[in-house]
Residue, then its C-alpha position, 0 to 999 in steps of 0.5 A: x689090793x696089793x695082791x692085785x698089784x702083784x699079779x699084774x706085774x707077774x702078768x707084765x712080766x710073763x707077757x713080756x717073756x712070751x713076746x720075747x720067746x715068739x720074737x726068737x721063733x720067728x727069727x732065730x738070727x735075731x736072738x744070735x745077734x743079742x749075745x754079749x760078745x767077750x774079748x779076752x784082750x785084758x785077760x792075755x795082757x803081758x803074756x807071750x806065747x811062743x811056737x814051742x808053746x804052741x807045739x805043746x798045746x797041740x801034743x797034749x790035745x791030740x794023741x798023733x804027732x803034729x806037725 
């Protein structure tokens, strides 16, 4: 009986996922739209970035001058 049980919840749960996967087929824009968006507002907090800070991001990133 409890294997029963297991079955149909494993069943549940496959059914669900199947709709779930149809869902992102058929409308690829909806399934973008689910996505967490993340600010990083908190993480920057007290931090000053300055153009000389900038200028040195850019040299280390591209290998001709910036300008």
């Amino acid at each position: 009986m409890q294997e029963q049980i297991e079955l149909k919840k494993k069943l549940a749960s496959i059914e669900n996922e199947i709709d779930r996967l149809k869902a992102m087929v058929i409308n690829p824009s909806q399934s973008k739209k689910r996505k967490k968006i993340i600010k990083l507002e908190g993480l920057w907090k007290g931090v000053h970035v300055t153009e000389e800070d900038i200028e040195d991001a850019k040299k280390s990133l591209f290998k001709y001058d910036v300008e």
